[in-house]
C-alpha positions as CSV (number, residue, x, y, z in Angstrom):
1,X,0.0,0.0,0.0
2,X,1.1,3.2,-0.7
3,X,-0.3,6.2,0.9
4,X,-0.2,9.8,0.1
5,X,-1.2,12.4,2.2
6,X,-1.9,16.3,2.2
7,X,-3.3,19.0,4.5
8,X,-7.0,18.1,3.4
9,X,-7.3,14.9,1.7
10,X,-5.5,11.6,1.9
11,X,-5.5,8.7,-0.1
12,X,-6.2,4.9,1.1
13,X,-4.9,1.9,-0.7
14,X,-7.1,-2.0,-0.1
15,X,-5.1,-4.2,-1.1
16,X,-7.6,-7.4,-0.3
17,X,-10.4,-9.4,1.0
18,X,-10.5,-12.5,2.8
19,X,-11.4,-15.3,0.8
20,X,-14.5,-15.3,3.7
21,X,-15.9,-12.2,2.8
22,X,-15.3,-10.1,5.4
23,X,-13.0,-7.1,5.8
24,X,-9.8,-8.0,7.6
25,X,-8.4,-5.9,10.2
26,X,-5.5,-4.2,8.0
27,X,-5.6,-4.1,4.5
28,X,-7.1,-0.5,4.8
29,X,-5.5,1.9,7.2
30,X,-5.4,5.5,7.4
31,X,-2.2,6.9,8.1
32,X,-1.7,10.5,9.9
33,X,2.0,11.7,8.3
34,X,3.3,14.2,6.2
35,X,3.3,14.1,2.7
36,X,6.0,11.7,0.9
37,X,7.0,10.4,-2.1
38,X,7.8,6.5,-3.5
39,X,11.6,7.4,-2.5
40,X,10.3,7.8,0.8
41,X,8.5,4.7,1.6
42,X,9.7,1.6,2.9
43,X,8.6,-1.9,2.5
44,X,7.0,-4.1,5.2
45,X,7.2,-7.8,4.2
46,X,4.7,-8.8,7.2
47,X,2.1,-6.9,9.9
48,X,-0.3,-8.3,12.1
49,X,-2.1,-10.5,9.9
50,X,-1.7,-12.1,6.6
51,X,-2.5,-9.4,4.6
52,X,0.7,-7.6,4.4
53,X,1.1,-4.5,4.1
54,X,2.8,-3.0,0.5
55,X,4.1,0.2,1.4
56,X,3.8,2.3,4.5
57,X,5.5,5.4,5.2
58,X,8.4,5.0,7.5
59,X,7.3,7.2,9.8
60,X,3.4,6.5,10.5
61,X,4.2,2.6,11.2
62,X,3.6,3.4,15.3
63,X,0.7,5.7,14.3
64,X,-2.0,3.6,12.3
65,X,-5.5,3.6,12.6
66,X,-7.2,0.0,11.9
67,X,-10.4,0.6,10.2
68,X,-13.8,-1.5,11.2
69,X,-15.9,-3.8,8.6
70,X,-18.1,-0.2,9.0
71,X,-15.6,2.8,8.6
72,X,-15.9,3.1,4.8
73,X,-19.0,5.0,5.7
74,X,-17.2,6.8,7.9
75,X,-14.2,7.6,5.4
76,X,-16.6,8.7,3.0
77,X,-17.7,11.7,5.4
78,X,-13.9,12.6,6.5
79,X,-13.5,13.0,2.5
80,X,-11.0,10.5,1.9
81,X,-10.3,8.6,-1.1
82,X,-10.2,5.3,-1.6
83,X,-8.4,3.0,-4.5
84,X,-9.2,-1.0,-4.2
85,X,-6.7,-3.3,-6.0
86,X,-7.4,-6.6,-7.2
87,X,-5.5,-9.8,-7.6
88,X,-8.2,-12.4,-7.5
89,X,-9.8,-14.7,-10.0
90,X,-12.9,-15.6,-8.9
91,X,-16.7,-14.6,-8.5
92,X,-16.5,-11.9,-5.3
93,X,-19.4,-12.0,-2.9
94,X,-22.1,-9.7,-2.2
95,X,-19.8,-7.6,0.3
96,X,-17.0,-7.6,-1.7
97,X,-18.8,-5.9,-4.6
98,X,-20.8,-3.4,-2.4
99,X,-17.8,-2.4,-1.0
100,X,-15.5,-2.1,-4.7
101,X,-18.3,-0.2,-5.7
102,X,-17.8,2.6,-2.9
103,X,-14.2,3.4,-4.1
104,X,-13.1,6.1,-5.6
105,X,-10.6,3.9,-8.1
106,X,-10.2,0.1,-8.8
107,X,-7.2,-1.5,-10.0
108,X,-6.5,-5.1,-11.6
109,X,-3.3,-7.0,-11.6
110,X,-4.2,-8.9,-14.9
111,X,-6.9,-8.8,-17.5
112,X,-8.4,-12.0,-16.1
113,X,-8.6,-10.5,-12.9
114,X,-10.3,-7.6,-14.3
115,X,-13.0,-9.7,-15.9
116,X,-14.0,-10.7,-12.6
117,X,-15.1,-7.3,-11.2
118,X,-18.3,-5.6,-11.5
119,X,-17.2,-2.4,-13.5
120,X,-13.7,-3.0,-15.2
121,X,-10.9,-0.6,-13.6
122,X,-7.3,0.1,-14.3
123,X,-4.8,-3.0,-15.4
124,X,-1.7,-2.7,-14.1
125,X,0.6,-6.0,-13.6
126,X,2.6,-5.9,-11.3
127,X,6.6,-5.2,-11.7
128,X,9.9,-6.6,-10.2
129,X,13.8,-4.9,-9.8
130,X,15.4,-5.7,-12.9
131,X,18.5,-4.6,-11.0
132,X,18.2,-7.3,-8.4
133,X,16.6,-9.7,-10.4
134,X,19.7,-9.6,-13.3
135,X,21.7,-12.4,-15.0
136,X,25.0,-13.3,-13.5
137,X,28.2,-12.4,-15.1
138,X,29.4,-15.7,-14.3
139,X,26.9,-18.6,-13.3
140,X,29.5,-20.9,-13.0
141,X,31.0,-19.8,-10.3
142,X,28.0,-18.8,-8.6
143,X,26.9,-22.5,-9.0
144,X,30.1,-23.7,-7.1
145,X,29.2,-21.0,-4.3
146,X,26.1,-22.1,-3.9
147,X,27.2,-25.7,-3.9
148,X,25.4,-26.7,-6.6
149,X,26.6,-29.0,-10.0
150,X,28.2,-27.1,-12.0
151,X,28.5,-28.3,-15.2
152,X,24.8,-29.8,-15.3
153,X,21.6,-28.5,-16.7
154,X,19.6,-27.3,-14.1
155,X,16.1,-26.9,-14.2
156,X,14.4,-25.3,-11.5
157,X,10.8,-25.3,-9.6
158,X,10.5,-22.5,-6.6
159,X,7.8,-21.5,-4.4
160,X,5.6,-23.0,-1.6
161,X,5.6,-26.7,-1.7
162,X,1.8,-27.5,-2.1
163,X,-0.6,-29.3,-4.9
164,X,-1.9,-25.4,-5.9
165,X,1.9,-24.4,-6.5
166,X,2.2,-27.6,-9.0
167,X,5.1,-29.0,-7.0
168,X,4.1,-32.4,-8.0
169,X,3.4,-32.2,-11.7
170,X,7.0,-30.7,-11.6
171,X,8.5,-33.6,-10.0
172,X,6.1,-36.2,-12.0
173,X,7.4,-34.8,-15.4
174,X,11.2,-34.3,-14.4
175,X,11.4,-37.8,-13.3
176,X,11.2,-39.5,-16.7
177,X,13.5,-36.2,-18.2
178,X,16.1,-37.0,-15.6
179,X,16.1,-41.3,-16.2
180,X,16.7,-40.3,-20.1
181,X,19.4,-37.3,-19.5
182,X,22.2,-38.1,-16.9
183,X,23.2,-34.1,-17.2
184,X,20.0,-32.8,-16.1
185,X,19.5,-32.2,-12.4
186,X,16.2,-30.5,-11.1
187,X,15.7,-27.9,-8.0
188,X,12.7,-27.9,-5.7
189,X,13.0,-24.7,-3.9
190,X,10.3,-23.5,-1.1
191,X,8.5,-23.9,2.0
192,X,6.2,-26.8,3.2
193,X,3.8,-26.0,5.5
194,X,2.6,-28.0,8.3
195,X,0.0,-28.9,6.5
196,X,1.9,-30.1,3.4
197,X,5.0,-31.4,5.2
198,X,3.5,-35.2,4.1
199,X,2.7,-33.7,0.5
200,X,6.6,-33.1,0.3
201,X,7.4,-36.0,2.3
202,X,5.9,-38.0,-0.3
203,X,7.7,-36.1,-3.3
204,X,11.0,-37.0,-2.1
205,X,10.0,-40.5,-1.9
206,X,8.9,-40.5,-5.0
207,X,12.4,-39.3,-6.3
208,X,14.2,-42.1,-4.0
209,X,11.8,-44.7,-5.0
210,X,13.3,-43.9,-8.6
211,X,16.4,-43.8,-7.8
212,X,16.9,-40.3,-8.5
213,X,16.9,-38.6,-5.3
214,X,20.8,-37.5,-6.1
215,X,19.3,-35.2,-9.1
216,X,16.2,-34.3,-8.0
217,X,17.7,-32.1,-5.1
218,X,14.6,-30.4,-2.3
219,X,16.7,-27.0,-1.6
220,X,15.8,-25.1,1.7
221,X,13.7,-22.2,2.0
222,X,15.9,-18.8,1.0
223,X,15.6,-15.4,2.1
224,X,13.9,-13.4,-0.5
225,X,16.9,-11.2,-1.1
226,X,19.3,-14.7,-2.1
227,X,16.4,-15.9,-4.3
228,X,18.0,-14.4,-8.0
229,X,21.2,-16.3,-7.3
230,X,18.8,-19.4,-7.4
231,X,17.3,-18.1,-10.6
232,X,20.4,-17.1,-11.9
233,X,22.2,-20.8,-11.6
234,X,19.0,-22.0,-14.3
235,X,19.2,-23.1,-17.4
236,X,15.3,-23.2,-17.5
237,X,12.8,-22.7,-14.7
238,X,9.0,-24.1,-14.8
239,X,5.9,-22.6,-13.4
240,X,3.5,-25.7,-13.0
241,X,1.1,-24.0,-11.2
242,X,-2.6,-25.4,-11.1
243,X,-4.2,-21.6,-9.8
244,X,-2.2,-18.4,-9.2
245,X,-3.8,-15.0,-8.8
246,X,-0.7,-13.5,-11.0
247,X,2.5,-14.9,-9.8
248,X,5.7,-13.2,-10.2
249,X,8.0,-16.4,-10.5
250,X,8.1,-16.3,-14.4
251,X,9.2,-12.7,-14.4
252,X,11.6,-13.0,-12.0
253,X,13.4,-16.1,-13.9
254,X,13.2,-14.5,-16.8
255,X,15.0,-10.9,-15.7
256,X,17.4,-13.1,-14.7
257,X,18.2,-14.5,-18.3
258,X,16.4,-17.8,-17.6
259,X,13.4,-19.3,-19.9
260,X,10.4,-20.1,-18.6
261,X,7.7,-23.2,-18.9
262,X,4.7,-22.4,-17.1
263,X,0.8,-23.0,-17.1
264,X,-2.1,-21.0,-18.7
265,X,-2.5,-19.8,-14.8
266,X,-2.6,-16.3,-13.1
267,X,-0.9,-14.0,-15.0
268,X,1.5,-16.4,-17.0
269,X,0.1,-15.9,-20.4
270,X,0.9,-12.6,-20.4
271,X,4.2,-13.0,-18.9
272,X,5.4,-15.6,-20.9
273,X,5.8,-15.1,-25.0
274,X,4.8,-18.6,-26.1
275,X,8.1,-19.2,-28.6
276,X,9.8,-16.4,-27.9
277,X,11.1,-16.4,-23.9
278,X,9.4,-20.1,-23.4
279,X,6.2,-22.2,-23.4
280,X,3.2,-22.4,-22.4
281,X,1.2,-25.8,-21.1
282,X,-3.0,-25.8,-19.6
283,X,-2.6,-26.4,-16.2
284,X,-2.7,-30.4,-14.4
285,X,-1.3,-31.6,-17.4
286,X,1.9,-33.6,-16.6
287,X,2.4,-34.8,-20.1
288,X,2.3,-31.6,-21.6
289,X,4.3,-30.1,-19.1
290,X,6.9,-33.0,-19.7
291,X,7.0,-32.3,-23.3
292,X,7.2,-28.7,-23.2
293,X,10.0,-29.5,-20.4
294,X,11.8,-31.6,-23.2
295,X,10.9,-28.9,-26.2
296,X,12.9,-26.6,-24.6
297,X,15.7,-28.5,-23.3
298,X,16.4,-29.9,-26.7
299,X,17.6,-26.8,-28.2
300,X,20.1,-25.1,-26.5
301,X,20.9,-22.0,-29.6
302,X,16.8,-21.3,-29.3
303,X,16.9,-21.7,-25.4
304,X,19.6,-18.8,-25.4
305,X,17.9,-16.9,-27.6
306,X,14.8,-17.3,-25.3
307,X,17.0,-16.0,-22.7
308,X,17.8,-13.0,-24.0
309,X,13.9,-12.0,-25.0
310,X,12.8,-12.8,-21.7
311,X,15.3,-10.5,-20.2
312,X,14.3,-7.3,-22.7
313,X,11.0,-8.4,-22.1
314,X,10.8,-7.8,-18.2
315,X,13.0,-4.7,-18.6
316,X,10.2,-2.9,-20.7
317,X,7.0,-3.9,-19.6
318,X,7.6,-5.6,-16.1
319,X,9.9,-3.1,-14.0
320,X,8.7,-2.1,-10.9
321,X,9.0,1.9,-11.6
322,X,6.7,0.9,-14.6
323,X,4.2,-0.3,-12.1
324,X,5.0,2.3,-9.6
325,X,4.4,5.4,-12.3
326,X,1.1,3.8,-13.3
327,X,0.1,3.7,-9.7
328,X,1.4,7.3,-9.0
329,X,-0.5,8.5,-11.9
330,X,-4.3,7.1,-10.1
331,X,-3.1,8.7,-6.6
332,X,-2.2,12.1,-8.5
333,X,-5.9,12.1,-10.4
334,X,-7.8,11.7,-7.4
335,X,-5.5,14.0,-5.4
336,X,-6.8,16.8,-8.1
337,X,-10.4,15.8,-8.0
């Protein structure tokens, strides 16, 4: 969230509903500081509930106001205004849409997300750092400082570690590629969950079952700032998601120099130039997934090539100063109206 404030009117940014309907306890707040810009704000990876926070102001964090389920009424009278984005890609409920229509802007991450809401409202995808997300200048070494084979082809599969993230179609249609290609070796990257800790249990027994636990390697959770050395060590990454609201993964690969095979999920289709910075499979289908895995393995000039379009690709329509002007330029319209 970003906030912007003057001497009569300030702006509030809701990021998100709970899947139940009802307004959580943070994703609007109200935020009593002086006026700054984007240079001035600071991110917050995690508040007091799920629903992080974007952006705050560094300076307002001790001062918040939490609003109620009932204080968009009240906002309306205190002459505030109020900008709703959207990620999701499904049918809202009754509350969600009475409250979207009470805002003074809406914005969608993705045209799919955008055919969702009542009344369409502004597309704008989101954007990473194309400086820290950036090929490495020499991924062999970086592969031997991060202990990983060196010489191999590496073929990578990061997030949470859950059926909804794909994890499994990822390790169903590596198994066969890695039996028929003693170079390749893939990465499972990410977080399991109490919940999925059998899910991943049962993954890695899969891999040792065939015999190919020693190249299918289940990598610890990273901090977010070491995860572009893990994209950087690729040779190709794969996005087997069955349901994603956007997803960034593909992006981030791709900035760093690294083509992409994902699902028609989220976001991807739009992120991914089928043929020209990878492929593109329909989601829960291992086959396809294998084969596309295999398409793009096979030639290595093309996979380059690949490489190189996803990387001018990001830098011109995915940078996160793209996404922050676009943003920037809703904030300053209502601040005139």
């Amino acid at each position: 969230m970003l906030s912007l404030s003057s001497s009569k009117l300030r702006i509030i940014a809701i990021t998100g509903i709970r899947r139940g309907g009802m307004i959580p306890s943070s994703p609007a707040i109200c935020l009593p500081c002086k006026p700054v810009t984007i240079e001035g704000a600071e991110k917050v990876p995690h508040w007091t509930t799920r629903d992080a926070l974007d952006i705050v102001t560094p300076d307002a964090a001790s001062r918040v106001h939490i609003l109620s389920p009932f204080d968009p009424l009240i906002i309306q009278r205190k002459r505030l205004k109020l900008m709703f984005t959207s990620a999701s890609q499904r049918e809202q409920t009754g509350l969600t849409r009475w409250l979207i229509r009470r805002m003074d802007a809406v914005v969608a991450t993705s045209d799919r997300t955008n055919a969702y809401l009542e009344n369409p409202g502004h597309v704008i995808m989101h954007g990473i750092d194309t400086e820290g997300f950036a090929p490495s200048p020499d991924r062999a070494a970086l592969r031997a400082e991060l202990k990983l084979p060196v010489n191999a082809t590496l073929v990578g599969c990061y997030g949470r570690i859950r059926a909804q993230k794909g994890t499994d179609a990822f390790v169903e249609a590596m198994l066969p590629i890695l039996r028929d290609n003693p170079d390749v070796v893939a990465l499972v990257m990410g977080r399991a969950t109490e919940k999925y800790e059998s899910f991943e249990k049962g993954l890695k027994d899969r891999a040792r079952a065939e015999g190919l636990s020693d190249r299918m390697l289940f990598l610890p959770e990273v901090p977010v700032g070491d995860m572009a050395d893990f994209y950087r060590v690729l040779d190709l990454y794969v996005a087997p998601q069955r349901w994603e609201g956007f997803g960034l993964t593909p992006i981030e690969a791709m900035a760093c120099g690294v083509p992409v095979v994902a699902t028609r999920v989220g976001a991807f289709e739009k992120l991914v130039v089928q043929g020209t910075t990878g492929l593109l499979v329909d989601p829960d289908d291992i086959p396809a997934l294998e084969a596309a895995t295999r398409d793009a393995l096979s030639d290595r000039t093309r996979l380059a090539a690949w490489a190189e379009a996803g990387r001018s690709y990001v830098m011109s329509d995915f940078s996160i100063a793209r996404e922050a002007a676009a943003l920037v330029k809703i904030y300053r319209k209502l601040l005139a109206a």
